[in-house]
N, CA, C and O of each residue as an XYZ file, in Angstrom:
400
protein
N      42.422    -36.380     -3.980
C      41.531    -35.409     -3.433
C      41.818    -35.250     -1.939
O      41.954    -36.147     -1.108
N      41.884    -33.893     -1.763
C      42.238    -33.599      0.168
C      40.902    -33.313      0.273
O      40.236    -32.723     -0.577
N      40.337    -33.941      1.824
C      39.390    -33.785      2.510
C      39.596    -32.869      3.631
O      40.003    -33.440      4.642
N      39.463    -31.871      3.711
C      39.245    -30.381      4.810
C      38.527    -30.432      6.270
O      37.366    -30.760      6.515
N      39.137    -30.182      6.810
C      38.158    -31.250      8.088
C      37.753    -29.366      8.858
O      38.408    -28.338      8.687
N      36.960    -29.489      9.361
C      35.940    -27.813      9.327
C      36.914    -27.851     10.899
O      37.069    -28.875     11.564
N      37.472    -26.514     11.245
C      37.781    -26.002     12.087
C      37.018    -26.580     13.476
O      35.808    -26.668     13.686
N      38.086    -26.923     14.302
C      37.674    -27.392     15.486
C      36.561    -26.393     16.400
O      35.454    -26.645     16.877
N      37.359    -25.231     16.397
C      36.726    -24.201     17.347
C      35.580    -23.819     16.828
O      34.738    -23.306     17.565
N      35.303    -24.025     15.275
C      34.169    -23.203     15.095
C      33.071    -24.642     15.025
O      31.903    -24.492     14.665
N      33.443    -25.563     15.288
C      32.209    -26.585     15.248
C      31.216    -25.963     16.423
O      31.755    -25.635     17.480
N      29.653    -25.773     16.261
C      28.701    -25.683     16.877
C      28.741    -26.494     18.665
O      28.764    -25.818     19.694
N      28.740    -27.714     18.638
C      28.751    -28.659     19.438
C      29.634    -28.901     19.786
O      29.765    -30.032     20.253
N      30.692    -28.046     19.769
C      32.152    -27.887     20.654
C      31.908    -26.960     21.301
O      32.322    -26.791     22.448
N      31.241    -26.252     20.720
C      31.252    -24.885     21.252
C      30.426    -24.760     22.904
O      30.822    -24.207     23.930
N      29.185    -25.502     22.630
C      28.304    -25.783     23.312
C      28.437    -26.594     24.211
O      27.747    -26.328     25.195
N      29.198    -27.712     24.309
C      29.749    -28.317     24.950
C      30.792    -27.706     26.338
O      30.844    -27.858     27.558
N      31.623    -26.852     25.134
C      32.487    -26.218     26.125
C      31.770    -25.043     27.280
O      32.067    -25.093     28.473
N      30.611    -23.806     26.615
C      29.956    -23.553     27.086
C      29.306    -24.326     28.403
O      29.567    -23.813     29.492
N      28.667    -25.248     28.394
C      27.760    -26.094     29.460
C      29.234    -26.516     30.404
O      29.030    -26.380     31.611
N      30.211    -26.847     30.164
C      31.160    -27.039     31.287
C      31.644    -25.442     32.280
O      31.849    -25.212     33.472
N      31.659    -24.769     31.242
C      31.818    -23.843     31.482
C      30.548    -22.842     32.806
O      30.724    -22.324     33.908
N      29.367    -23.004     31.896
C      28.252    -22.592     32.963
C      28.264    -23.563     34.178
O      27.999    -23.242     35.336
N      28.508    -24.426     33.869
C      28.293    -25.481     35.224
C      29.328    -25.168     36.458
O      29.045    -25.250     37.653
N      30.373    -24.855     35.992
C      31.059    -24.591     37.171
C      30.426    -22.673     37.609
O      30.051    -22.177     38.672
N      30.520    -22.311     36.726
C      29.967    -20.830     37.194
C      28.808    -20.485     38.253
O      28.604    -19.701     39.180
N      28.012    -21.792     37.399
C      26.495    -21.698     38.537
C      26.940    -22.747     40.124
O      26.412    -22.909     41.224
N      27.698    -23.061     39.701
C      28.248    -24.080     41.249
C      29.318    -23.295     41.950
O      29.689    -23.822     42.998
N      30.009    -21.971     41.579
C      30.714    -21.171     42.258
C      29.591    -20.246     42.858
O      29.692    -19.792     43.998
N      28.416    -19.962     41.963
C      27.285    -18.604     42.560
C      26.808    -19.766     43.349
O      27.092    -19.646     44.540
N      26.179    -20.838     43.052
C      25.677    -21.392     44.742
C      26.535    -21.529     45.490
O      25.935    -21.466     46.563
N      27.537    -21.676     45.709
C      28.331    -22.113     47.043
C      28.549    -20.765     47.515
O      28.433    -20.566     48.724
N      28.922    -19.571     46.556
C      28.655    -18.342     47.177
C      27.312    -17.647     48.022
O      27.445    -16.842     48.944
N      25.914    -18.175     47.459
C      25.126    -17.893     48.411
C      25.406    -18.327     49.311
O      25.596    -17.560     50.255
N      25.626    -20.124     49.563
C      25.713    -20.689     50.765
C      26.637    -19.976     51.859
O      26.377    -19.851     53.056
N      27.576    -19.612     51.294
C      28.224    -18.737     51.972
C      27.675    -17.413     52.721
O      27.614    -17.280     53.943
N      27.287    -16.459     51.750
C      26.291    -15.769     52.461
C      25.732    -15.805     53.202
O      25.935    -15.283     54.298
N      24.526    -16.642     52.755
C      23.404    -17.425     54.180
C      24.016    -17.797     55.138
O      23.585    -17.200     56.124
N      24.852    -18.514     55.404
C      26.103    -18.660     56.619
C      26.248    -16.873     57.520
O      26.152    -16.672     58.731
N      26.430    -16.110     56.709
C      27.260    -15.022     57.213
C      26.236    -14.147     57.782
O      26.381    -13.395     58.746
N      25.164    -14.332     57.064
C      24.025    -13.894     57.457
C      23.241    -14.564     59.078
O      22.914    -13.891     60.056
N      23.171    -15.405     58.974
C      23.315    -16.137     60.112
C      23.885    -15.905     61.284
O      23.363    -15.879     62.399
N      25.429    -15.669     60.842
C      26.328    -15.735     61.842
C      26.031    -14.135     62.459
O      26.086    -14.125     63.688
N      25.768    -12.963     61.920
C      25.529    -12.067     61.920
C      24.544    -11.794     62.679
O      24.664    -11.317     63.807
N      23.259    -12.131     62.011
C      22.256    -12.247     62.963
C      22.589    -12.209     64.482
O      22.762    -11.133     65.054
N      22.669    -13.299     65.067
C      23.556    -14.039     66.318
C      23.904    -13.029     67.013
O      23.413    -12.754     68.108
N      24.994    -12.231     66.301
C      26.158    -11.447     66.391
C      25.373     -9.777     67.053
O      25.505     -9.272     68.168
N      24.719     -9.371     66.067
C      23.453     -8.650     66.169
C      22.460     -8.278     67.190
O      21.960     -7.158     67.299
N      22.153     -9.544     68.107
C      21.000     -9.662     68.488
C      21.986     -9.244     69.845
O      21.846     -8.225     70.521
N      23.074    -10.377     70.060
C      23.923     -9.940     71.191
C      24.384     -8.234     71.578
O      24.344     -7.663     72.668
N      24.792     -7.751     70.315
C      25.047     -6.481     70.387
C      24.136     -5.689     71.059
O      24.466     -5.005     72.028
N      22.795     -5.740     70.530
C      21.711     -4.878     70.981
C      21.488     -5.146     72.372
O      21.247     -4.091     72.959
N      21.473     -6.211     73.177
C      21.510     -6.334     74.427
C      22.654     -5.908     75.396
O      22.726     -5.557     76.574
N      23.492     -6.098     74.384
C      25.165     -5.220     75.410
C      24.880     -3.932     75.133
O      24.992     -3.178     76.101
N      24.558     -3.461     74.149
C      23.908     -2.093     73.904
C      23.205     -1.315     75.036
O      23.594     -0.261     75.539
N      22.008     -2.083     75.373
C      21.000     -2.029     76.097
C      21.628     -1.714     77.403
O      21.548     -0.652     78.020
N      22.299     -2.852     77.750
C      22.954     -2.315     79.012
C      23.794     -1.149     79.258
O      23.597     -0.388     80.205
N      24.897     -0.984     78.254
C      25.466      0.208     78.868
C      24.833      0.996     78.446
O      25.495      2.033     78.485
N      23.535      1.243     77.879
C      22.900      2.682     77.664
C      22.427      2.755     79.209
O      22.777      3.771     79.809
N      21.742      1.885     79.857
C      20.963      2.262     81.236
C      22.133      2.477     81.964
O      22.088      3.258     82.915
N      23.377      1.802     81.616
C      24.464      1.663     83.023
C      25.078      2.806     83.045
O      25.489      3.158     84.150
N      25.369      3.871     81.676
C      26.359      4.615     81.560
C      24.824      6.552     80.613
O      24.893      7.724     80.243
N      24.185      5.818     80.724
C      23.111      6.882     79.898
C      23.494      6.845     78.435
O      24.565      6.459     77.967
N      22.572      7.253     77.876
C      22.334      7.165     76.190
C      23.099      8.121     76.057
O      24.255      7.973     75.662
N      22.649      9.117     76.325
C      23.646     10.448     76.039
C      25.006     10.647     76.099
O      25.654     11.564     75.594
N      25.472      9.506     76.903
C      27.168      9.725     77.434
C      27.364      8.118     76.322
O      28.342      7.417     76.582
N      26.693      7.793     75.504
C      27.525      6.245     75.001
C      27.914      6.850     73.079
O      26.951      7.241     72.419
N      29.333      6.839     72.427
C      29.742      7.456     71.595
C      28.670      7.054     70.767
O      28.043      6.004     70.913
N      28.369      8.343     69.451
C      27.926      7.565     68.368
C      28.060      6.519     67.814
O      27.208      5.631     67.811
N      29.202      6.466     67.235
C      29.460      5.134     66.628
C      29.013      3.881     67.549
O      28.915      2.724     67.140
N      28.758      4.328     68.878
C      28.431      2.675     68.917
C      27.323      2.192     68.530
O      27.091      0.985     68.604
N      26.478      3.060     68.062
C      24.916      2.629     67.478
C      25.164      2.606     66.445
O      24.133      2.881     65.831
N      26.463      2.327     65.360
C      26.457      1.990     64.360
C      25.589      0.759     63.776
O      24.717      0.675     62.911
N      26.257     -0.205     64.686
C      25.868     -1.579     64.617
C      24.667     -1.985     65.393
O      24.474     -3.180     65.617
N      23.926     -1.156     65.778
C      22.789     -1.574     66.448
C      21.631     -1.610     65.183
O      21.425     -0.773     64.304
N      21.067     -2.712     65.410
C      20.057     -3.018     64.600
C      18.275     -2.839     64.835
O      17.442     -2.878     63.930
N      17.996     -2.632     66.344
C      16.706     -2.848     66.201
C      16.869     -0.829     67.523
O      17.744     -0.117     68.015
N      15.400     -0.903     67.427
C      15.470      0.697     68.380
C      15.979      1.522     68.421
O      15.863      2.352     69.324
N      16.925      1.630     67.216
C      17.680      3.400     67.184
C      16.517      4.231     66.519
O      15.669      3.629     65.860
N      16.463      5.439     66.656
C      16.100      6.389     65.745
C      16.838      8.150     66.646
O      17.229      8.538     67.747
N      16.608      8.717     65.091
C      17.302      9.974     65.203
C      15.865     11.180     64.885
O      15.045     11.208     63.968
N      16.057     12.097     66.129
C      14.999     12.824     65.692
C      15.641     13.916     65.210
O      16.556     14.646     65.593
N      14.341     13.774     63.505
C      15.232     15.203     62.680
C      15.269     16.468     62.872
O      15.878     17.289     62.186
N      14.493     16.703     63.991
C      14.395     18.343     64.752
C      15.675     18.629     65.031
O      16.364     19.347     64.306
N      16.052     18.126     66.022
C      16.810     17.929     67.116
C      18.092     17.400     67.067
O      19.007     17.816     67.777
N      18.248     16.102     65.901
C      19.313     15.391     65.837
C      19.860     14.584     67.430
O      20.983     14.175     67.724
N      18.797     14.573     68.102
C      19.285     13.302     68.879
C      19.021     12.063     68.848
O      17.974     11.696     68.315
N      19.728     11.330     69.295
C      19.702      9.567     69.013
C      18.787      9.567     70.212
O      18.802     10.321     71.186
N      17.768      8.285     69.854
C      16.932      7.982     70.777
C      17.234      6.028     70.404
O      17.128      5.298     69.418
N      17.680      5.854     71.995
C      17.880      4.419     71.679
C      16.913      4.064     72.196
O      16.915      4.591     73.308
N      15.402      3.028     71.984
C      14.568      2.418     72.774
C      14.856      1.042     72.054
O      14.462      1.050     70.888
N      15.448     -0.144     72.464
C      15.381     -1.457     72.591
C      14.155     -2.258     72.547
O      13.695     -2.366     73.683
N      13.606     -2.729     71.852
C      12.477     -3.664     71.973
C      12.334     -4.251     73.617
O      13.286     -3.950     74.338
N      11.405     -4.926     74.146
C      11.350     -5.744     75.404
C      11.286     -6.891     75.313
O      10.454     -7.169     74.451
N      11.767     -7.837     75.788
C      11.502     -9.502     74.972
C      10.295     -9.455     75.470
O       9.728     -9.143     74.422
N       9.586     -9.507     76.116
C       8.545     -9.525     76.526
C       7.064     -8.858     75.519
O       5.897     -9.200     75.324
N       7.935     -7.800     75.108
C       6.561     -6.795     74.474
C       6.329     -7.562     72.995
O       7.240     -7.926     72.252
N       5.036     -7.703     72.775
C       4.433     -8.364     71.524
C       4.791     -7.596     70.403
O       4.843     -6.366     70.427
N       5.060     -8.345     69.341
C       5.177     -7.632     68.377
C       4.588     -7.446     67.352
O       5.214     -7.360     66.296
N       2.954     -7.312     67.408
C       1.789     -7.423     66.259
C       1.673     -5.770     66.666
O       0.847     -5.052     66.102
């Protein structure tokens, strides 16, 4: 009598097995990818905050009106565009001024 031994791949608990190695590294590539993120985010921030103050300056040093669009690409806090008109209005927060 031959004894049939049931297909490796289709055993349940191979399967599952392989699965859980499988998710485990997947979910340990998506966290280290947030971590990453959060890093960049961070670094950004930083990056950001500096901008708006070099911003700040050459708008008073050189006038709003004379500084190219694009450079308020990257400005993050006090741009707005009025939709009448289509002009950029840069006002900068004040470190000073409260923010409630």
């Amino acid at each position: 009598m031959k004894i049939l031994r049931f297909p490796e791949e289709r055993n349940l608990k191979t399967q599952v097995k392989d699965l859980v190695v499988e998710m485990s590294e997947l979910h340990d590539t998506l966290r280290r990818a947030y971590e990453l993120i959060y890093k960049l985010e961070e670094n950004l921030e930083g990056k950001e905050e500096h901008y708006n103050e070099v911003l700040n300056r050459y708008c008073n040093a050189v006038g709003t009106e004379n500084v190219p669009v694009e450079y308020f690409e990257y400005a993050s806090e006090g741009l707005h565009v009025d939709a009448d008109s289509g002009d950029i209005i840069f006002t900068p927060w004040d470190d000073e001024q409260d923010d409630s």
